[in-house]
Structure formats: C-alpha cells, structure tokens
N, C-alpha and C positions, 0 to 999 in steps of 0.2 A: 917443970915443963919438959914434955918430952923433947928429943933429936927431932922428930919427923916434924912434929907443931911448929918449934924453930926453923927447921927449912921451908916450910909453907908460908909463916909471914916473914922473912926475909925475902923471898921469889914476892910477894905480893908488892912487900914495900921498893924492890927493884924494878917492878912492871909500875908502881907507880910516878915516879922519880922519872923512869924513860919516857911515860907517855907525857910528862910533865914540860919535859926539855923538847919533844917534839915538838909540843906546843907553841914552847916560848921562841923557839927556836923557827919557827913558817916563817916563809917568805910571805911580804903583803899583795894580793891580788891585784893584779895589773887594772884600771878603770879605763873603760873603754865607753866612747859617745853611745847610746843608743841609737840604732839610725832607722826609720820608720820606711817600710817595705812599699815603691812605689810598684803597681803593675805596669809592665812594659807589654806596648801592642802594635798592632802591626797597622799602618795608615796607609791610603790611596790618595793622591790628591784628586781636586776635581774643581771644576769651574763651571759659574752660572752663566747661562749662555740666552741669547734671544733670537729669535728668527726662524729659520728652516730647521727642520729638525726631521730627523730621518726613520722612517717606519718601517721599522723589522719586523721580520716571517720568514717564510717557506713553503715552498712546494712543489709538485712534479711537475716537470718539462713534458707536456702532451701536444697532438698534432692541434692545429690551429683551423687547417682543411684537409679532410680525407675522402675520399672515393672509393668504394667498392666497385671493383672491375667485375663484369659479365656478359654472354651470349648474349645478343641481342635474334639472333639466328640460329637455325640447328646448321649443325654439319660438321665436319673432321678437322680438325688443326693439323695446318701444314704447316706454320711456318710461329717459331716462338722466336723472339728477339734475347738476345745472350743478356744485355743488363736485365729482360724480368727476370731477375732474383732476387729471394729475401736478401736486404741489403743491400740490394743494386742503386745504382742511380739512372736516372732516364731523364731524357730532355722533352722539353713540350713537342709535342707534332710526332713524336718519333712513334713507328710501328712496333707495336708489341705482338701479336700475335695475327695470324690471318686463318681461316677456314676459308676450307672449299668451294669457291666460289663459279662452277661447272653449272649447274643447275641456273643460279641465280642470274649468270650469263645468258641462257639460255631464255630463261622468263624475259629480260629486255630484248630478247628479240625476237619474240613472241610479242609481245605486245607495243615494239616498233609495227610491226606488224601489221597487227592489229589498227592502230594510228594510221598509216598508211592506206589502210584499204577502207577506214571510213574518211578519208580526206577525200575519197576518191568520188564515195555515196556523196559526201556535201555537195563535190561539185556538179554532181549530175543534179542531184536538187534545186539548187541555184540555178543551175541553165533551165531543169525543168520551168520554175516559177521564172524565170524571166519569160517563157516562150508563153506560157501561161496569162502572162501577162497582157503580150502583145497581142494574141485572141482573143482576148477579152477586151482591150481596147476597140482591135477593130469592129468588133461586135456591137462595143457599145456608139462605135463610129455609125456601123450601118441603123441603129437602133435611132442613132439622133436623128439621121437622116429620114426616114420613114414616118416619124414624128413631125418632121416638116413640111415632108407631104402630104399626111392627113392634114396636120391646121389649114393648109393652103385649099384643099379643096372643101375644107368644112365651111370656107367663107361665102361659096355660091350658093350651099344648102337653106333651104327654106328653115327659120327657126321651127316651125313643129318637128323636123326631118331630124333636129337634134337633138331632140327629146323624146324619140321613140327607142331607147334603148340601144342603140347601135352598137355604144362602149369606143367610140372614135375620141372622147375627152377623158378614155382610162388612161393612166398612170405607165409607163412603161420603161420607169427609173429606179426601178428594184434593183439593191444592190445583190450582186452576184455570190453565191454558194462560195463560203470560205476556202472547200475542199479545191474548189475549181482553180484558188488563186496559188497553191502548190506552199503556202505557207507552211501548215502546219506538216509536212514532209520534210521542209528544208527544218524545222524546228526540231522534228524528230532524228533526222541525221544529223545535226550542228548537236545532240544532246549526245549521239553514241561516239560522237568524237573526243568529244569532253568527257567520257567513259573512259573511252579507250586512252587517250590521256594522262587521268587517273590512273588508271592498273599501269600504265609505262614510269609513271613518277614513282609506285609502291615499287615496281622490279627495281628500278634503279635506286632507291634507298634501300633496298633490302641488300642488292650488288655492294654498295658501301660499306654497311653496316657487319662486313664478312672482312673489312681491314679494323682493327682495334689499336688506336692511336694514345699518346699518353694526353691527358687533359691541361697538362700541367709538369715543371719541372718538379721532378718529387724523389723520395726514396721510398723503394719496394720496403714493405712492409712484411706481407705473404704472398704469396704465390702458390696454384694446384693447377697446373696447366702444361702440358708436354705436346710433341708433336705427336699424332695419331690418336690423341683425345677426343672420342665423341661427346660435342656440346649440346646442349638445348636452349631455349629462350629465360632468360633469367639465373641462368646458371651461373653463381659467381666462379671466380677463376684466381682473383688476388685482388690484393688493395695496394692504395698507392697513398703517403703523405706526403704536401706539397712543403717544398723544402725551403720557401723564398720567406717563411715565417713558422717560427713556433709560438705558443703560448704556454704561461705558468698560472696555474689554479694558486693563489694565494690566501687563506683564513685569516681573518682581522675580527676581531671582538670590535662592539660600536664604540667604545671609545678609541679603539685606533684607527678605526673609519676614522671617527669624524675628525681625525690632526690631519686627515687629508680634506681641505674646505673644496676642490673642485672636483670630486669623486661624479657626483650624480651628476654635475652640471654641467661641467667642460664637456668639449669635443675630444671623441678619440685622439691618443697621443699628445695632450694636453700637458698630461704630467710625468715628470722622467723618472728613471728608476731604472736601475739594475740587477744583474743577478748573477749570483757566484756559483763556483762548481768544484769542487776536489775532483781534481786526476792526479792519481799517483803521489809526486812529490811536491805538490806545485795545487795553488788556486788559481783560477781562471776567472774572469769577468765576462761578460756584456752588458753592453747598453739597454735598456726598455724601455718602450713606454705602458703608462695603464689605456691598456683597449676599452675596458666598461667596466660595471661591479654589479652584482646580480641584485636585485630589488629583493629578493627573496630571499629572509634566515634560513640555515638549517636548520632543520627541525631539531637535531639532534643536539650539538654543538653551539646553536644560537651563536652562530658568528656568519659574516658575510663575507662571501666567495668575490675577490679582486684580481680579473684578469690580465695580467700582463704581456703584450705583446713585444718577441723577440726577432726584429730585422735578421735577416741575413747569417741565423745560425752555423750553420755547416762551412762559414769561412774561420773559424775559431775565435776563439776571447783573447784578451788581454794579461797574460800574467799578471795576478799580485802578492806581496809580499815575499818571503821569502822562499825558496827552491828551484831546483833544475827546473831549466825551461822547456830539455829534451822534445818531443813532438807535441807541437799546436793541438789538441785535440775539438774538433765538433762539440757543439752545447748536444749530448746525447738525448735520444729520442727518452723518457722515463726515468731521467735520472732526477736525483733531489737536491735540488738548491736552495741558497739561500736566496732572500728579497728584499731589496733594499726599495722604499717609495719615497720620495722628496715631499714630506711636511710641512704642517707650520704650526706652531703651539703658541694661544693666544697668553700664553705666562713665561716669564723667564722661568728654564729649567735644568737640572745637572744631569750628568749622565754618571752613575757610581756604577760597581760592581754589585752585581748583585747579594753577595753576602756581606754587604754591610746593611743593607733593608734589613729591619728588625720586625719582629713582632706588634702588629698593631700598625706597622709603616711611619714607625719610629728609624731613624738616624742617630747612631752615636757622633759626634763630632769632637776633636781632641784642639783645643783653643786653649795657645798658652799655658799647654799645661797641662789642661783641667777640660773635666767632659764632661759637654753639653748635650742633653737629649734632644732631639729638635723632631716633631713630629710634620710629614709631609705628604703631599699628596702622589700619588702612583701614578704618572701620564700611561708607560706603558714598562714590559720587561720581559725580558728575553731570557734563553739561559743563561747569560755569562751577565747583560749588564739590565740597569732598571733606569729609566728616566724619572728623576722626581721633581716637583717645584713645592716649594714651601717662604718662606715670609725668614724661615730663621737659617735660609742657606746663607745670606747674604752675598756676598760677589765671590763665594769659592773658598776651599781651605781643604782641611784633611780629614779624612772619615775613616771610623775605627773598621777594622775590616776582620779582625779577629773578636771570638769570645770574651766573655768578663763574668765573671761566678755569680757576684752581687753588684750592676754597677748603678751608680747614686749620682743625681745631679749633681757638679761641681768636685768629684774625687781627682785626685792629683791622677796622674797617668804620663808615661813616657813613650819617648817613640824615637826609632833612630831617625825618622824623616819631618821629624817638628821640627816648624820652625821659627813658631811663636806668633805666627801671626793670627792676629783672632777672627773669625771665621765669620762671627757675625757683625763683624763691621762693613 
C-alpha cells in the first residue's frame, strides 16, 4: 500500500471518529410548550340603548327670508345710507337710500291743486241743485194751486161742458226734467273730485316711494347703488337677508325621515334639533328647530329635503368640546354644518363606529374570548358612526373594530379592552 493511500484512509478514519464524538458529544434540545397563536384586535365598547335617538346630516346655512331691493321710481340718488354695504347690517325702518324727489313734490301740488278747485266746482253744484230745488218746488207750489182752481170752478160746469174736450181734468203732475233738478252736475263734479283725489293719492305714493327703507332687520347681502345713480322703475339696487332667522337645507334618506314620527305631522318647531359649525379651533352650536320637510323627493338623490329653522343667528353658538374659545363667531351666511334632529327608534339600538359594520351588516363581537358574528339591521350611519339594532347585541359589550384575514364563528381572539363579559347576555 502506498504512502499517499495511507494518509487518505487515516484523514478518513480521523473525520470519522470526530464526526462521531460530535455526535455523542450534543447537548439535548431544550423542549419548549407549543403555544397556539391567539389574534389580538382592537374593540369599541357600546351599549344598547331605547328612546330618542338622534338623526344625523348636514347641510348649508341659507337665508330663511330675502328681498331684493329696487326703484320703484325713476330719478337720481342723493342720499345712500353708509351700513348699505355688502356685509353691513341695517335695522328695520331705517333709510337706505333716497332719489330726487323735486319733481314728485311738485305733482302733490299739482294735484292738491287740482282737489282744491274741484271742491270748489262741487260746491257750486250743490248750491246750484239746492236753488234748483227750491224753483221747482215753488213751481210745483203754484202748479198745485191752479189745479185747485180749476176743480173748484169745474163744479158749476154743466156735465156736457166737461166732456167737450176742454182738458180742465188733464194731469198736470209730471215729474220734472232730471237736468232741471242740477243732479246730475253735482254727480258730475262730486266724480272729477274723486279724480282729482286719485291722481293727489298716486303723487303722494310716488313722493314716498322716492325714500327706500329697510323691510326688515337684515344683512346686506349685495349692493349696486352710489349717490348720482340714475334709477328706473324695477331696477334692482341690492338685496337684504333678514338676520332674526336662518335655515339649513338638511338630506335624510326615507328611513331616517321616518325615526323622525312627527316630520309631516307636527306644527312648526315641534321638534328640536341643532346644528354645529367649525370656526378655526373650536366648534360652535346652536339650537333648532325643524320648520317643515318638503313632500317632494329629489329627483336625483331620492332623499327628502328637512328644513331646519335657526332663532337668533348672528348672536353666536355655544362652544363645544374641546378649543380656544377666542371670538363668538355668527352661524355664517353658507357655511356647512353639521345636524343634529331628536328621534325615536321603535327598537332598542347601538351606536358603533362605523368600521366595525362588516359586509352584509354583519358585526364581529369579541364575548369571553371568542367571536361572535351577529348580523344587524342598519337604522342609519354617518361617516364616523353607524346605528344598528339586532336581537344578538343583547344589553351592550365590545365590537371588533379592526381586520381578521379568515374570521370563524367562536375563534379565540384577544383584546386589551376585554373584559369577559358576554355580550349576548
């Protein structure tokens, strides 16, 4: 046997003998429990609730009453009042602008005037028909009389003598020619008075109609009106909204109509409700109530338009939650709020977050452990939360609010906020 052969199975039988002692030589593997991988997830609590229940929305803050201002009159503005400005404020009765009102002074005394000098025609007519009167009385005085004296001497006449025609037993009780009794004179002057009358009441409402007062306490909306503006009749000049109320156009789908049961029925301000607003750092409230709801779907949206009436805007809301409270600001003219209407839901119902509503309007619920599917009905849901009522909320517990890959009725699951209590008891 060669040198090299010998050192090859020597190296062989030495790599076997080490691998050998390796062997013998392990440490024994430490045995460890297996422990079976529970998922952890994230829970909300919530509680089933009965009674009023509150109907969320939103919408734009629009005027409630507005007026377009305009000439009623031509003529020149002399005088604008400093709040018409966009943005101004103005008090009811107060002068906003005035045109030239020379002219139309002038027509009232003109047709005083006028007035005056058929007062004057009336009375000559009246004295006329009284004098008219009296001559014709006396007429019919000497008339009666002459009548007496023929009967008196017809009585010594031989009856043939009364039968030859004479005309001593005609008639001579014809009433008198109407022109004669100055009537229709005085009917005629008493009518150009009442003319003239007329055209003095159009001067003097046209002389008014030359001051343009505010209708209403309101805010300048727009305004196009300067002094030395020539006006015409219908010419708008600005608008005004009246500031003692606004309203909010609200969208309700029919099922959130109808968790309000006195919508159609009640009397305006029947049912309360408020409405929120973000300024800056800070939310704001007010009070409302529902003014009406339009009978009529949108065409488009198939939902119905719930107006809500807001008192006394322009003194501010009520801070809520948390932030500066810095300056009260006005519920602004088209800004977007939230709406809050006081319900009533004929089921007990929860309020969760919306991202625990599953697919199909399934609910995960995490009971003792273990998670229960529980399928529910939808009242209504917003973007942050959903109202549900179901048979398997029971009186309240904790809803999964996070993902699950494959989840299976009754799979173990944990949570830092379990607390064991079963959900559907």
């Amino acid at each position: 046997m060669s040198r090299q052969v010998k050192w090859s199975v020597g190296l062989l039988v030495l790599a076997a003998a080490i691998a050998y002692a390796m062997i013998a030589l392990r440490p024994e593997p430490e045995e460890q429990e297996v422990v079976a991988s529970v998922p952890l997830v994230e829970t909300a609590e919530f509680v089933v609730e009965n009674g009023p229940l509150q109907v969320l929305g939103n919408g734009t803050v629009q005027a409630r009453e507005e007026v377009t201002l305009g000439a009623e009159v031509s003529g020149r503005i002399t005088y604008v009042s400093p709040s018409f400005r966009e943005g101004g404020m103005v008090r009811e009765g107060e002068v906003l602008f005035r045109i030239d009102d020379s002219d139309y002074r002038n027509r009232v005394r003109s047709a005083q005037a006028d007035v005056a000098a058929q007062e004057v025609v009336v009375l000559q007519a009246q004295e006329e028909m009284a004098i008219a009167a009296r001559e014709l009385q006396r007429f019919a005085d000497r008339e009666g009389a002459r009548a007496t004296s023929s009967t008196a001497n017809a009585r010594i006449l031989a009856p043939a003598e009364l039968d030859n025609g004479s005309g001593l037993t005609a008639s001579n009780s014809a009433e008198p020619n109407i022109l004669a009794t100055r009537e229709p004179q005085l009917r005629s002057a008493e009518a150009a008075r009442d003319r003239a009358l007329a055209q003095l009441a159009d001067a003097e409402l046209a002389l008014s109609r030359t001051v343009v007062r505010a209708p209403f306490n309101g805010l300048v909306r727009s305004e196009s009106v300067s002094v030395g503006t020539l006006v015409q009749p219908g010419q708008s000049l600005g608008s005004i909204v009246a500031s003692n109320a606004f309203e909010v156009r609200v969208s309700l789908t029919e099922d959130e109509a109808g968790l309000i049961p006195t919508l159609f029925t009640a009397s305006s301000g029947a049912t309360l409700a408020s409405v929120t607003m973000d300024y800056t750092d800070a939310t704001w409230r007010w009070d409302a109530v529902v003014d009406r709801a339009d009978a009529i779907l949108d065409p488009e949206t198939r939902t119905i338009d719930v107006f809500l009436r807001v008192a006394n805007p322009m003194r501010g809301g009520v801070m809520v939650g948390a932030g500066e409270a810095g300056q009260v600001p006005p519920l602004l003219l088209g800004s977007f709020v939230d709406a809050t209407i006081t319900g009533a839901a004929d089921k007990p119902y929860a309020a969760i977050p919306l991202d625990a509503l599953r697919e199909g309007d399934n609910v995960w619920l995490l009971a003792q452990g273990r998670l229960r599917i529980v399928p529910v009905h939808v009242i209504q849901r917003t973007d942050r939360i959903a109202y549900v009522a179901g048979e398997g909320l029971g009186q309240g517990g904790h809803v999964v609010t996070s993902s699950l890959r494959t989840p299976v009725e009754g799979m173990e699951l944990r949570s830092e906020n379990e607390t064991g209590d079963d959900a559907g008891e």
